[in-house]
C-alpha positions, 0 to 999 in steps of 0.5 A: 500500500502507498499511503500512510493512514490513521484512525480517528476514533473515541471513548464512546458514540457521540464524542465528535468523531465524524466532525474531527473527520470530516474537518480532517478530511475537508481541510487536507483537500483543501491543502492538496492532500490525496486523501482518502476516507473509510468507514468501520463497521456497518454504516451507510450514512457517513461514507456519503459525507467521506466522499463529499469531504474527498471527491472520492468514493469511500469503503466499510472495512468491517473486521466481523462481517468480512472474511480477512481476505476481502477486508484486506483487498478492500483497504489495499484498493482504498489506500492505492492512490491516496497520500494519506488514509483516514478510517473513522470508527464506529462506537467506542475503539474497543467495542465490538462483540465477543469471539475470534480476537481481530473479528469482534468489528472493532474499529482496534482490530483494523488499527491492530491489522494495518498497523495504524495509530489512533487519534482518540477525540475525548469529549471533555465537557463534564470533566478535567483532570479526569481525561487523562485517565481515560487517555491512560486507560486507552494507551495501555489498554491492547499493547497492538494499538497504539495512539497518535495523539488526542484531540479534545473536544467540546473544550469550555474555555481556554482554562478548561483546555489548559487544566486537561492538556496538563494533566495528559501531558503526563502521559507523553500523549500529544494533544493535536487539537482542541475545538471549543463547544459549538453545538453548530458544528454538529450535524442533523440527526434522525432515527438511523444517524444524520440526515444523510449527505445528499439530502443538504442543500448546504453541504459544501458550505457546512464542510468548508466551515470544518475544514476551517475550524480544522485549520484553525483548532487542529495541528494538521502538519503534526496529525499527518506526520503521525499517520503510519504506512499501511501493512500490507497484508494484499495487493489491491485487487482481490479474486471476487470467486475467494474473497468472501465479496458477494457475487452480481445477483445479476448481469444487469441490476435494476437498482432503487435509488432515491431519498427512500432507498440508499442504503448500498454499500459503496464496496457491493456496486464496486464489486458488483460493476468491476465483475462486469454487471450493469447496474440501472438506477430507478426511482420509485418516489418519481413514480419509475418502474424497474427498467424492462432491460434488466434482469434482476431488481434490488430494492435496499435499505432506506427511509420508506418509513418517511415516504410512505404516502409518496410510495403507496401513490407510486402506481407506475412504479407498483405495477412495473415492479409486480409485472417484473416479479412474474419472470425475474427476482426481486430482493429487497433489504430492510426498506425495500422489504418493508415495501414489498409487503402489504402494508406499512405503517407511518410515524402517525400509525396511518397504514399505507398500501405497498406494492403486496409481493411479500404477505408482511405488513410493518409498522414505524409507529409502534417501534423498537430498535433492532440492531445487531450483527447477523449470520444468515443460513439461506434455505433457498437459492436468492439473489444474495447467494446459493442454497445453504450458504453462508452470509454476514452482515447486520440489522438496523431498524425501528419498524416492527413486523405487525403481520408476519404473512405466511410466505416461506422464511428466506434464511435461518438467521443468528446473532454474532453470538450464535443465537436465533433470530426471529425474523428469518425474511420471506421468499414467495415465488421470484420475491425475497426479502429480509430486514437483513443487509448483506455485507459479506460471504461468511 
């Protein structure tokens, strides 16, 4: 691998992670750095804004659900053509699940892997002294991973500043940055992360003002001389038939793309077009079929939850995609199941009709969160892989199945530690679904 990396990653979730990212990423473009962007663990959302701070299409690197080979081809092909690699974590450093040390998902196992060093950004509102601590713990914690340095956040004062930095200084720890409390900073939110990036008008100007507040609270010549060179366990480029990625379901894929459906995975259409398939976007909300050339249709994750009036009004859309259901497969992922059901619930509890291909109906106002890894035994062959094989990937929703139907379960599904799942998806004739989201072979 060419370039040399770092991890920015945090104590806890909500610490600042993705704002030090992104003013990272933003400001060293700005500088004329080739710089590239990862993500760790199963998230959609943030790579979108990765790609929008670098003008270059982001990756997940996730240690759980991707066998060791596809993770390495997938950082190798990353890390090719950038100066510098920056690999924002998930949750805490450490957290993950338990089993094989290096696969827990943790964003340490790829710090451990790659051999990089870790900006930790502590929030230190609430605290003083009492950071260094936290900083001790981190720099002992796994003798493989090692810190780079400290940026504080959320900073009260140039007092608060000076009483942390003292006490972390002790530690021989350097302190790269301080950003002072400014809740304008932060980014919109809603129930499955931030508002995502296509969806702000004002994007370029909100990373323009982190790429100033990191030009002026960071020390970016001191950050970059702490990024390490890359171990390079791979080549870049991977054979997709050993790798663990998961092959084309088609030759030519009708692929749902609009504010209702985005949830993909950047390293599944990468892989999906470099091993010749032709991928179709469509949008439902502007009422667009699947396009009749293709030969197979993928409807993924999204917030369907949000547009479900828009959907249920949809009838070029509804009555295109029963009419490509007769003779060729249709999948859809968590979102995109929620619509091949009957129905559909909104916020309000008002039940809307959706396209009726799965007997299901689910709910967004009687919610519970499901999240977790998941390992899928698939009973039948479908677009996502053969009869009896093996899939990882994860689960991530607040709607509830209020109608199971009776179409035939689609995969016996398990937990990252091995316990049953309820919700096994549904197979009726050409039509699979599940809340489940592929990421890998297992």
């Amino acid at each position: 691998m060419s370039a040399r990396g770092l991890i920015v990653s945090a104590p806890r979730s909500g610490a600042g992670k993705t704002t030090v990212t992104l003013g990272l990423l933003a400001a060293l473009k700005k500088r004329g750095v080739a710089v590239r962007a990862a993500k760790s663990g199963p998230d959609y959302i943030d790579p979108a804004f990765h790609a929008a701070a670098t003008a270059k299409s982001g990756v997940n690197l996730d240690s759980w659900a991707m066998p060791p080979a596809l993770l390495d081809a997938l950082a190798a092909d990353v890390a090719r053509d950038a100066e510098l690699l920056v690999i924002e974590g998930a949750m805490g450093l450490f957290d993950g699940v338990a089993g094989e040390r290096g696969r827990t998902g943790a964003a340490a196992d790829l710090a451990a892997r790659f051999g990089l060093p870790v900006l930790l950004v502590l929030d230190v509102s609430g605290q003083s002294q009492s950071a260094a601590a936290i900083v001790a713990g981190f720099a002992s914690y796994d003798p493989a991973v090692r810190l780079a340095g400290v940026i504080l956040n959320r900073v009260g004062s140039e007092r608060h500043r000076a009483l942390v930095a003292d006490a972390i200084a002790r530690l021989n720890v350097p302190i790269l940055g301080a950003i002072p409390r400014d809740d304008t900073l932060a980014l919109p939110e809603r129930h499955l992360g931030l508002v995502q990036a296509r969806e702000h008008s004002d994007l370029a100007a909100r990373l323009a003002r982190l790429a100033e507040m990191a030009e002026k609270h960071f020390d970016l010549d001191a950050i970059c001389a702490a990024a390490a060179p890359m171990d390079a366990p791979v080549k870049p480029g991977h054979d997709e038939g050993n790798s663990g990625a998961l092959p084309p379901p088609g030759q030519r894929i009708a692929l749902a793309s609009d504010a209702a459906f985005s949830f993909m995975y950047p390293h599944l259409l990468d892989g999906w077009r470099n091993a010749g398939a032709e991928i179709s976007l469509f949008s439902p909300l502007a009422d667009e079929p699947p396009p009749e050339p293709c030969d197979m249709c993928w409807l993924p994750g999204g917030y369907p939850e949000l547009h479900a009036g828009a959907l249920a009004a949809a009838q070029k859309f509804r009555d295109g995609l029963a009419r490509f259901a007769r003779t060729r497969p249709v999948h859809g992922e968590c979102g995109g199941y929620m619509v091949l059901g009957e129905g559909l619930a909104d916020a309000d509890g008002v039940r809307h009709a959706m396209v009726g291909l799965l007997g299901h109906a689910t709910s967004f106002a009687r919610r519970k969160l499901h999240l977790g890894y998941r390992e899928a035994r698939l009973r039948d062959a479908c677009p996502i892989g053969g009869a009896g094989g093996v899939i990882r990937g994860h689960e991530f929703h607040h709607a509830t199945l209020i109608e199971p139907g009776n179409d035939a379960p689609l995969a016996e599904i398990t937990d990252a530690q091995g316990r049953a799942v309820a919700e096994a998806g549904s197979r009726r004739g050409n039509v699979t679904g599940t809340f489940f989201h592929a990421i890998a072979r297992g």
